[in-house]
C-alpha positions as CSV (number, residue, x, y, z in Angstrom):
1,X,7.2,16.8,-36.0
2,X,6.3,13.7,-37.9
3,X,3.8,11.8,-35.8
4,X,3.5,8.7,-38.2
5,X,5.9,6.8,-36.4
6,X,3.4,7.2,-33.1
7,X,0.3,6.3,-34.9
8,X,0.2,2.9,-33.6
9,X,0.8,4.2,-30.1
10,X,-1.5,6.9,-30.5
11,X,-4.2,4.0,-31.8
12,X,-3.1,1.3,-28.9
13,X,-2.9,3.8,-26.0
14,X,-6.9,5.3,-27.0
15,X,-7.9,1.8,-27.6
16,X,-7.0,1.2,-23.8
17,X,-8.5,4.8,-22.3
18,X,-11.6,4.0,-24.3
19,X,-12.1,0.8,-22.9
20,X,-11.1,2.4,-19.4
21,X,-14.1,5.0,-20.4
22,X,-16.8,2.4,-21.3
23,X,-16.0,0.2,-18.5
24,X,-15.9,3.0,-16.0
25,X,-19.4,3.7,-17.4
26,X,-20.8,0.5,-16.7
27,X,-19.5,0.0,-13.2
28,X,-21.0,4.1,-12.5
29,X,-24.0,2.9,-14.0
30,X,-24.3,-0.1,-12.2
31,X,-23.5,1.8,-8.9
32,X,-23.6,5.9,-9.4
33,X,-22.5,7.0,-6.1
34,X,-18.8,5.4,-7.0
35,X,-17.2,8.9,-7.3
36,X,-14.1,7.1,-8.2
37,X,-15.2,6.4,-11.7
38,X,-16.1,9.5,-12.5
39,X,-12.7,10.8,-11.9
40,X,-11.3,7.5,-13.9
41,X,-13.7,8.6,-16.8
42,X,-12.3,12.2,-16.8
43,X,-8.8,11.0,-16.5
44,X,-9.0,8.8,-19.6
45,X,-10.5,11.6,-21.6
46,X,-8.3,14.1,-20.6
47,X,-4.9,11.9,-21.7
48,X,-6.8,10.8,-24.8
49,X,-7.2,14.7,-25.0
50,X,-3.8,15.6,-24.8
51,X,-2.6,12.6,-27.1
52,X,-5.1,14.0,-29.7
53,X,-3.5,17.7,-29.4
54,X,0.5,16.1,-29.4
55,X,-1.0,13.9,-32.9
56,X,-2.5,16.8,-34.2
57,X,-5.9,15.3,-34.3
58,X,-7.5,18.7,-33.8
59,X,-10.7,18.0,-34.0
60,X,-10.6,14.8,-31.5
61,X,-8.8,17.2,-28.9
62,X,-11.9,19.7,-29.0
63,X,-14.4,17.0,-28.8
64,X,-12.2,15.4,-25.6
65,X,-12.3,18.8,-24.2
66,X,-15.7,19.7,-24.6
């Protein structure tokens, strides 16, 4: 499959679940019994996970996972 023609999806889509990730981050930080942005936080990195894997970004999907 050639994934070029996704790159820019790929790059737009873990712009966003980063940003979900850091901002998620700062709210927990800011107020650590909020379970619910915890869950955010593991939601982003598990679709920027699976986006990695469908690229073929290999080494980004272990990283995600781990």
């Amino acid at each position: 499959m050639d994934t070029n023609e996704y790159l820019d999806v790929f790059i737009d889509e873990s712009f966003e679940n980063l940003q979900l990730m850091n901002n998620s981050l700062l709210e927990l930080e800011s107020n650590p019994k909020e379970i619910n942005k915890v869950n955010e936080i593991f939601r982003a990195a598990h679709t920027l996970k699976g986006m990695a894997a469908t690229m073929g970004f290999n080494d980004l999907s272990k990283l995600t996972h781990q």
